[in-house]
C-alpha positions as CSV (number, residue, x, y, z in Angstrom):
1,X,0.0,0.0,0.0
2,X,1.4,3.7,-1.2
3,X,2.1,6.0,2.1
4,X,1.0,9.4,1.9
5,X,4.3,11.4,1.5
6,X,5.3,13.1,4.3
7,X,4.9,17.3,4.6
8,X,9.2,17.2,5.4
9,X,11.5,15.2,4.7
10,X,15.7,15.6,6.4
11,X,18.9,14.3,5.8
12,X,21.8,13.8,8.1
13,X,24.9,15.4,7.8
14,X,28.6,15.8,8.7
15,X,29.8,19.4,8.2
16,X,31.9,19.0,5.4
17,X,32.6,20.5,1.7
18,X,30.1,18.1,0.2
19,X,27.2,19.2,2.6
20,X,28.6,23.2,2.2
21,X,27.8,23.1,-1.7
22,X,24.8,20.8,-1.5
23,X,23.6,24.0,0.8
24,X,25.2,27.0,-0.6
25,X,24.5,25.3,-4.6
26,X,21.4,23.7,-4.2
27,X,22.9,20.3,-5.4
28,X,22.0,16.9,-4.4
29,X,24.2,14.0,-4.5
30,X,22.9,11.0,-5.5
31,X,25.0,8.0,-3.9
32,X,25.9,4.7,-5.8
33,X,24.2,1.4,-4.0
34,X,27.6,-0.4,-4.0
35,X,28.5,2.5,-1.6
36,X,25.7,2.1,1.1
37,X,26.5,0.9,4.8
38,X,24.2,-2.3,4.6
39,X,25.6,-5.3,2.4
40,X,21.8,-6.8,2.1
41,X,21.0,-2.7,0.6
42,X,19.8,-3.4,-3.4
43,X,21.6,-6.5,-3.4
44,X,19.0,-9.0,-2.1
45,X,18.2,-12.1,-3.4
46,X,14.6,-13.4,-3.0
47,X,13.1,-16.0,-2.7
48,X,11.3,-17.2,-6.1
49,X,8.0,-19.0,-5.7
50,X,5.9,-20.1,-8.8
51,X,3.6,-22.7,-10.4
52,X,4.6,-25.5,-12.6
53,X,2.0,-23.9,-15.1
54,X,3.1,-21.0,-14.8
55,X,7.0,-22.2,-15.3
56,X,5.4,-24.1,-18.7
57,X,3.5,-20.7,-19.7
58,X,6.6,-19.3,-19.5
59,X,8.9,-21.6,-20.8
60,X,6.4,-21.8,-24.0
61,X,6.2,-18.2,-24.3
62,X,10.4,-18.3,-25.1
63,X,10.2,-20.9,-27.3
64,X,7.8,-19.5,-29.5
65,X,9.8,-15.9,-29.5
66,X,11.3,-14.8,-33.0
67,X,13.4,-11.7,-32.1
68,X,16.2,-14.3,-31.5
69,X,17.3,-12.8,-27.6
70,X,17.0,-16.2,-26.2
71,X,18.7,-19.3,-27.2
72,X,17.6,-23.2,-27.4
73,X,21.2,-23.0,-25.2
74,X,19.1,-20.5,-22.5
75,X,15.9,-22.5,-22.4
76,X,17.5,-25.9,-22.1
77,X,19.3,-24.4,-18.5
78,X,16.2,-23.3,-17.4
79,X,14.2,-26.6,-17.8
80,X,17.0,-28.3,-16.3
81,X,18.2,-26.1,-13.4
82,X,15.0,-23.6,-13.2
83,X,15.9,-22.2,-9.7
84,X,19.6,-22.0,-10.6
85,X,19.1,-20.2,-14.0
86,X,16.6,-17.8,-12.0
87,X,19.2,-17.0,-9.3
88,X,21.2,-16.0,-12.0
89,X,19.8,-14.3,-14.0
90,X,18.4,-12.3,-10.9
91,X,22.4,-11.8,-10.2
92,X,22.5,-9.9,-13.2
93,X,19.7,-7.2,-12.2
94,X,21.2,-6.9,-9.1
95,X,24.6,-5.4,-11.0
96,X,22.6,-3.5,-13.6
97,X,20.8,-1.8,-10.3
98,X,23.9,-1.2,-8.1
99,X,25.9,0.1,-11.3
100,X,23.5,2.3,-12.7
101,X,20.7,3.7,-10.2
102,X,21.7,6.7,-8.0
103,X,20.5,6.9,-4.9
104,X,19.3,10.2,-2.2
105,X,18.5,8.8,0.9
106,X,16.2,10.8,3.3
107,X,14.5,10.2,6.6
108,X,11.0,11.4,7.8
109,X,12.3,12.3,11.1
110,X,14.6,14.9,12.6
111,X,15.7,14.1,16.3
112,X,16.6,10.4,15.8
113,X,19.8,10.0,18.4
114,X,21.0,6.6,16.3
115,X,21.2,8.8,12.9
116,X,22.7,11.8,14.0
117,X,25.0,9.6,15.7
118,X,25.2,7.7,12.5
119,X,25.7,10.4,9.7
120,X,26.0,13.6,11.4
121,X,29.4,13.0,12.9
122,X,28.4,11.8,16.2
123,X,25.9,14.9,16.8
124,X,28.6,17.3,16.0
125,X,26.8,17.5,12.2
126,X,23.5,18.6,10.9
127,X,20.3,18.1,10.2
128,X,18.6,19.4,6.4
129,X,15.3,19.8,6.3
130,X,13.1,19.3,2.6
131,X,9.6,20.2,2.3
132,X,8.2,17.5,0.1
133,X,6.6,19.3,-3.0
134,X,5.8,18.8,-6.6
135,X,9.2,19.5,-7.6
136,X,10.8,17.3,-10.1
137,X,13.4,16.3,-7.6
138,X,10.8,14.2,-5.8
139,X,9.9,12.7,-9.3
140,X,10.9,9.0,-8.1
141,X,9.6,9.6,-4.3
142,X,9.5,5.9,-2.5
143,X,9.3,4.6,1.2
144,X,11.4,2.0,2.5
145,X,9.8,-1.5,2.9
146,X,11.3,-3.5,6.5
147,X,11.0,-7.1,7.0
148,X,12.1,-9.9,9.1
149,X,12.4,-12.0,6.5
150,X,13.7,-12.2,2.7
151,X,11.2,-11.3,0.2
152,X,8.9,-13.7,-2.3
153,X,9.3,-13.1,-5.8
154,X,6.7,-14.4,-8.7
155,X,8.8,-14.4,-11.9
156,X,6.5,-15.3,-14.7
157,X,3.6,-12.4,-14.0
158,X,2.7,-11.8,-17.5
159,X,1.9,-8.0,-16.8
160,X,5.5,-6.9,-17.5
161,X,4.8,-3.8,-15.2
162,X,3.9,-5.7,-12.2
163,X,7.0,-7.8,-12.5
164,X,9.0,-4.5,-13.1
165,X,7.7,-2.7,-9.7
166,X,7.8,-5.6,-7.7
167,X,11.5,-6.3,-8.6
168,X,12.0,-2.6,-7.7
169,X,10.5,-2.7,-4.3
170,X,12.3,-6.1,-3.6
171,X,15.9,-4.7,-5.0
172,X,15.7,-0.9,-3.6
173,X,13.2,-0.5,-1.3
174,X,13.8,-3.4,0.9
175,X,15.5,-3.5,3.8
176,X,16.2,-5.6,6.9
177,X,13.8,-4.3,10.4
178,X,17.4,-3.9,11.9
179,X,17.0,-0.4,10.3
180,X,13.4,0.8,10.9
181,X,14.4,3.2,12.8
182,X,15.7,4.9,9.7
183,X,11.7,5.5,8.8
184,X,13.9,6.1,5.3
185,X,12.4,7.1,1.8
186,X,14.7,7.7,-1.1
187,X,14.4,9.5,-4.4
188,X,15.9,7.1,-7.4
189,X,17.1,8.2,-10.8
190,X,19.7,7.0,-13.4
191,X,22.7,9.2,-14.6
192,X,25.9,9.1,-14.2
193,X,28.7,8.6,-11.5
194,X,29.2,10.8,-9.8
195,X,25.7,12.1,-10.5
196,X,24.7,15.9,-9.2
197,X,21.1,17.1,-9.2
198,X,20.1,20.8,-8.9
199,X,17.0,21.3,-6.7
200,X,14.8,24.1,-6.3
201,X,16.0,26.6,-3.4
202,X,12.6,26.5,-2.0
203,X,12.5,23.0,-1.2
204,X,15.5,23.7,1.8
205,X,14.0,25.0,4.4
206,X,15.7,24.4,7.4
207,X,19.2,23.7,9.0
208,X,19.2,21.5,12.5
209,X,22.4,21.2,14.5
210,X,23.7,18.6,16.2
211,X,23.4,18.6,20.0
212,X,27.6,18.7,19.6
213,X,27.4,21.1,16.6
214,X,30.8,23.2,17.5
215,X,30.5,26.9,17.6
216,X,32.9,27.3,14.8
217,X,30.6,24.9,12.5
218,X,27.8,27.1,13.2
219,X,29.3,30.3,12.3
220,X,30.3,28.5,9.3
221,X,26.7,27.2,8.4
222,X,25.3,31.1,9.7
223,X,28.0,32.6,6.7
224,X,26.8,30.0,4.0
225,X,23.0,30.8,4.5
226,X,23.7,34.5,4.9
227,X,23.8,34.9,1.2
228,X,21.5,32.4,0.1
229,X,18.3,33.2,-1.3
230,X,15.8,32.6,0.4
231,X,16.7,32.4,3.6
232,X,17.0,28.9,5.4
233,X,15.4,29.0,9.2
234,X,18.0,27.5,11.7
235,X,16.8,24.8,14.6
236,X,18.8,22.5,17.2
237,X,18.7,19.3,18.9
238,X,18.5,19.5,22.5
239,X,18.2,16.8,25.2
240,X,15.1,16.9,27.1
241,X,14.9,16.3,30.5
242,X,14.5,13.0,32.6
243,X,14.2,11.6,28.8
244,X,16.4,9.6,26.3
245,X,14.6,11.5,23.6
246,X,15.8,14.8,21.6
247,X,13.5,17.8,20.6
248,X,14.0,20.3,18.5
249,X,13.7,23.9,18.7
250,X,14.7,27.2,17.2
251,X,18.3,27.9,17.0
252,X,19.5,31.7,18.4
253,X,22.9,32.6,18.1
């Protein structure tokens, strides 16, 4: 079932170069799978459930094809080693994903204590803040799927489409419960590596530090927003008494 987007969405940051231009250029980078901190990340490998009818359908339907972009070699693996041949071939979408999809991942929540410690140097980082519009930068908009356990894939769907979204949704918007705390959605496109997008201005709206955001990195942040246009509101973490929790509030320097 689709969720409703979110009205914001954030992403956790160390005070760097990278994060500087992304702020001061309006330019998103998009991250290659093969570089994310979870080795199960778009590299999964379901588990493939189907008929024997539908395995003869399908079989059938390659035998009678013309356009000569399967061989008697291809079909004779896949009647004799179906699961193998469909492991496989599944192998290969796995590379063509984690070699040519870029990836911007965002979170739908702003005083999480694992991510800042995660991505936002240990709290000393930041927190950016998107409001979720009708901006082609959210063109690809998806949630994060968790589960306990590996995913079922049906192979011989004869709605092309189906098989298409489900293979997305297994291979990049599938991950383990261990990280549901992430509550992460991601925007997807191809181009290439390393792949820069330009976003609207208007869709940054806010700058959180770190509860152990250092003076200096502040001022730093303060001078970069001081000649952007428009203007970026500043917030900051802070812990709140006789809890284990972090709220958020408006930043004064």
């Amino acid at each position: 079932m689709k969720k409703e987007n979110p009205k914001y969405l954030y992403k956790y940051r160390p005070v760097n170069r990278h994060t500087l231009n992304m702020i001061s250029s309006n330019e998103a980078y998009f991250s290659l799978p093969i570089d994310f901190n979870d080795p199960f990340d778009c590299n999964i490998v379901p588990e493939i459930i189907y008929t024997s009818e539908e395995f003869e359908i399908f079989v059938n339907s390659l035998k009678e094809r013309e356009d000569g972009q399967v061989s008697q070699n291809e079909i004779k693996n896949l009647l004799e080693n179906p699961v193998e041949t469909l492991e496989h071939n599944w192998k290969g979408t796995i590379n063509n994903i984690r070699n040519n999809l870029r990836i911007f991942c965002l979170s739908a929540i702003n005083n999480n204590v694992m991510m800042y410690s995660h991505y936002a140097e240990g709290h000393k980082g930041i927190c950016l803040e998107f409001l979720v519009s009708d901006d082609p930068f959210y063109g690809s908009l998806d949630y994060v799927r968790y589960t306990e356990k590996i995913p079922v894939f049906h192979p011989f769907n004869e709605n092309q489409n189906i098989i298409q979204k489900e293979l997305m949704e297994i291979e990049v918007l599938t991950k383990a419960c261990t990280w549901f705390y992430e509550e992460e959605w991601r925007i997807i496109k191809r181009g290439p590596n390393p792949f820069m997008y330009k976003f609207s201005p208007n869709i940054l709206t806010s700058i959180i530090f770190g509860y152990q955001t250092s003076s200096d990195n502040k001022l730093l942040i303060e001078r970069v927003i001081n000649k952007r246009v428009p203007s970026i509101q500043l917030k900051e973490a802070f812990k709140k008494e006789k809890s284990f929790d972090l709220g958020i509030r408006p930043y004064k320097s």
